[in-house]
N, C-alpha and C positions, 0 to 999 in steps of 0.2 A: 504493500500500500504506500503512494508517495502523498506523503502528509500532505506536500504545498499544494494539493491537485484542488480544485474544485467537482465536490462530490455533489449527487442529487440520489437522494432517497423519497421511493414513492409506496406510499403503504395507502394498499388498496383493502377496506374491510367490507367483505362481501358476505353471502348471507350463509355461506359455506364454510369459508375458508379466510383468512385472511392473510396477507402476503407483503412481504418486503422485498423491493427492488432497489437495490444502490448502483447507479453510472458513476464513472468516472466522467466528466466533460473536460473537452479540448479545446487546447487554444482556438483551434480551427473550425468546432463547432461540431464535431463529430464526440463519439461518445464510444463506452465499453462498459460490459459489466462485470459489476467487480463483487457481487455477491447478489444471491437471489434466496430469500428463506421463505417455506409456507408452512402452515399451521390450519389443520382442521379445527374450527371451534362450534359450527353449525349455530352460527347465531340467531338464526330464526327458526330454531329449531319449538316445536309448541307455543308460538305465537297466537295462536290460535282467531277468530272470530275480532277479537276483542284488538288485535295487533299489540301484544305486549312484549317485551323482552325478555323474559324467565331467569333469575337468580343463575342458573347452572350453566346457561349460556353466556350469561354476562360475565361470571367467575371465569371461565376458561377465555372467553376473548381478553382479558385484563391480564391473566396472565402469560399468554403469546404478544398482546402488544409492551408488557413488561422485558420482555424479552428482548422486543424489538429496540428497544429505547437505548437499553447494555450495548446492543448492536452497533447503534447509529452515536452513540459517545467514544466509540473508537476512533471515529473520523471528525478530522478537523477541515474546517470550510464546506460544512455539509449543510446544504438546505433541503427541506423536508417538505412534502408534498403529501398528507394525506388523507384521502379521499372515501366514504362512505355509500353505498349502493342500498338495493330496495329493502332489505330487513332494517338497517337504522332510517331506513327514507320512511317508511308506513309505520315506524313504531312510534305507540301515544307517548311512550315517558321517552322519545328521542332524549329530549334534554339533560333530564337530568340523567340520563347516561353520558352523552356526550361530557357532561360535567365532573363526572366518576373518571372517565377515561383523562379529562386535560388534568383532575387532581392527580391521577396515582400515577401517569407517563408521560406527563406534560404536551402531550400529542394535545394540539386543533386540528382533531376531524371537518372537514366540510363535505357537506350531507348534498351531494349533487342530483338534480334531478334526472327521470328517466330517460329523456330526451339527452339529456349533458352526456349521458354515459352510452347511449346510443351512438350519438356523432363521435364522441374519443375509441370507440368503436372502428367506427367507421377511418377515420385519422390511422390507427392503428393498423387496420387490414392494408386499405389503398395507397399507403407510403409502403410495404412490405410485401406486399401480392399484387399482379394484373387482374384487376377485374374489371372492362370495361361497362359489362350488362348482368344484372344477377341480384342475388339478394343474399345479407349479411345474418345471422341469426346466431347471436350469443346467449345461451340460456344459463341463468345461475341458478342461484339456490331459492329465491324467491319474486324472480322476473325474469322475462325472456324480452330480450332490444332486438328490434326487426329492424333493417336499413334497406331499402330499394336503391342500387346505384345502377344509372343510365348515364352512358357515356360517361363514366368515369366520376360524376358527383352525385353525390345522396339526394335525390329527391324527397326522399319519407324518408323519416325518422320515431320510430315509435315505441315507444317501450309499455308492456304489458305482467301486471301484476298477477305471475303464475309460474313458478319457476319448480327446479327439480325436487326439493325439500316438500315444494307446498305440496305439491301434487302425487308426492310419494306419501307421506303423511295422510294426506284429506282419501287417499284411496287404499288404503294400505298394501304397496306394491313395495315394502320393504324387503320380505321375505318372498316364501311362497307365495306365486302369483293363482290367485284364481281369473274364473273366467269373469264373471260379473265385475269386479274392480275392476278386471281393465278393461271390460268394455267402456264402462262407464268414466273413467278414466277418458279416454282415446273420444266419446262422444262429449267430454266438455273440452278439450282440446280442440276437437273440430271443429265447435259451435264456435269457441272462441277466434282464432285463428279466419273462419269463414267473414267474419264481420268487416276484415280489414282487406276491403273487395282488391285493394291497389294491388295486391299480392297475384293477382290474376299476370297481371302486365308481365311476371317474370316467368311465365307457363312456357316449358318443354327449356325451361334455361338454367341456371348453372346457378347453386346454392357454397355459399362460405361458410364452413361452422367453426363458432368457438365456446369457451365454457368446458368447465369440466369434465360435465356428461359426454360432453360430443369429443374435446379434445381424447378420454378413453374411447370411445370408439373408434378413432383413428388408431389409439396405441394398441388394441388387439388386433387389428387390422394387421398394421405394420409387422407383429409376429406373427402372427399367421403366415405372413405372404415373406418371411424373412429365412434365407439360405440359409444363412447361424446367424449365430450371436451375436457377431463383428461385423454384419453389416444388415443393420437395421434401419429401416429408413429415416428421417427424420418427420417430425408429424407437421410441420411448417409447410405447405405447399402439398402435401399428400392428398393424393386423390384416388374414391370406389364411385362403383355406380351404385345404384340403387338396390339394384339386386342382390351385391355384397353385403350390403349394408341391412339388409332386411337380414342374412344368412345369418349374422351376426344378434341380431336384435331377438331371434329365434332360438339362438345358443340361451343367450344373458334369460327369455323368459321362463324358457325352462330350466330353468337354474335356482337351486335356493340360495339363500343371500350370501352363505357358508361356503357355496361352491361358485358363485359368482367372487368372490373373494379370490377364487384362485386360478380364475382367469387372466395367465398372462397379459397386463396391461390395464387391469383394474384394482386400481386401490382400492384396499378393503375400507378404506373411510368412507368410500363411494359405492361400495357396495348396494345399501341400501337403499339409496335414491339415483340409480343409474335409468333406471327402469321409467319412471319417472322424469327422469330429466331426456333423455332421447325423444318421448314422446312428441314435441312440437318439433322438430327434426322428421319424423318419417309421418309429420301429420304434413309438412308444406310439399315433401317427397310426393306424395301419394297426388294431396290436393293438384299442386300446380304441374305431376310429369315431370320432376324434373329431371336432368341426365346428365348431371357431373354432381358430387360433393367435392367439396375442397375444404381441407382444414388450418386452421390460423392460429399462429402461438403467438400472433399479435393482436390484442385490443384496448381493451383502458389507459394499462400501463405505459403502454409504447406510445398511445395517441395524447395520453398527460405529457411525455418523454418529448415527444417533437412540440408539441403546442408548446411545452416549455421553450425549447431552443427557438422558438419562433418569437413570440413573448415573453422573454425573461425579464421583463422590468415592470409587467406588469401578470398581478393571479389573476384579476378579474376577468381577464385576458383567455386564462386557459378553458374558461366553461361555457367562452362565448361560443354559439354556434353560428 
């Protein structure tokens, strides 16, 4: 680590996981990374009806961002970037969470909206991947951000309050799946998904997925289809068709959650709401035809990462869209 460098750490808390990224930045305005740490905390996890926070979730996210904070006191010249998504966006006591968190780790979260984190999204894939005509779908833990890009800019931007966590949970597709949950499951995904008719516009075209649902489905994938060990694909740019990807979603449902566990390239933290989180994935598959996925290890982070070096002098800057 070279002390004199100018560091950027961006701590992304999502409804799943929460995450720290630190760059190195360059004189010249390029960038490296110089450490990347995540921590499942499932912070929306029984939030239930009511959108509340839960003691047990809050206890474990406090001490992963405790962590983080030890982390980010190593580095000198380091500015901090970080950013909250749909479980602290929809939760009633935000506040006095947020206020827990700046006492015990001196972190200022800012609570960005659905739309904010769609576009940094978007930022993230299209500096990082071609896509000129398609559509972007990052699903987390308690929302899924849809982008329509034509000709290369986002025209829609939209974020929908339904993510892997909720919809594993509200159906119980944790374990053993039966049949009636996922139907019914798969019929309020469609209903939902159906409403946002713009989606039509990307019919028999080319889908980007990210999140951590989809990004494991790219990483059994990539074993699966892998000679050995030593040369595994990378999941950035990875691309099935449909059909694969159903072959796959076939495996995980007949699977209990013990043995989805030990599916090469599914974390067992994800175990339980894999099933669940895939869902609005082979619901746009089906609905709009489509015939390429494409998978992206770039979103939030990387779109906060360039918005920064674009407007470093000013934050208001970073959530404009």
């Amino acid at each position: 680590m070279n002390k004199d460098s100018q560091y950027l750490a961006i701590i992304d808390l999502g409804s799943n996981s929460v995450r720290l990224k630190i760059d190195q930045i360059k004189l010249d305005g390029s960038y490296q990374t110089e450490r990347y740490e995540k921590r499942y905390v499932r912070l929306s996890s029984n939030m239930g009806p009511e959108k509340i926070l839960q003691p047990e979730p809050i206890k474990r996210t406090l001490k992963a961002l405790t962590e983080f904070r030890q982390i980010c006191n190593q580095y000198k010249h380091l500015k901090i970037l970080a950013v909250a998504t749909a479980a602290v966006r929809q939760a009633k006591n935000q506040t006095e969470f947020l206020q827990e968190v700046k006492k015990k780790t001196g972190f200022v979260i800012h609570v960005i909206s659905g739309e904010q984190e769609a576009y940094l999204d978007y930022i993230g894939v299209s500096r990082t991947l071609a896509l000129k005509d398609g559509v972007i779908l990052d699903t987390g833990g308690a929302s899924m951000e849809i982008i329509l890009v034509k000709d290369g800019q986002a025209e829609e931007v939209v974020s929908i309050p339904l993510g892997s966590v909720l919809i594993s949970q509200r159906y119980d597709l944790g374990d053993r799946i039966s049949a009636p949950d996922l139907f019914n499951a798969i019929v309020k995904v469609d209903q939902v998904l159906s409403k946002e008719l713009w989606l039509n516009r990307i019919r028999h075209g080319e889908i980007v997925a990210l999140g951590g649902c989809n990004r494991a489905l790219a990483k059994v994938y990539r074993w699966q289809q892998a000679v050995n060990s030593s040369r595994v694909a990378p999941v950035h740019g990875l691309t099935m068709t449909p059909d694969e990807a159903y072959g796959i979603m076939q495996q995980l449902l007949s699977s209990s959650k013990s043995e989805r566990a030990k599916i090469r390239g599914v974390n067992k933290e994800r175990a339980d709401v894999i099933i669940g989180g895939l869902l609005p994935l082979m619901s746009i598959i089906r609905q709009q035809q489509i015939q390429q996925i494409q998978f992206s290890n770039s979103g939030l982070r990387e779109g906060l990462l360039f918005r920064y070096l674009e407007h470093e002098t000013s934050l208001q800057n970073l959530f404009t869209l």
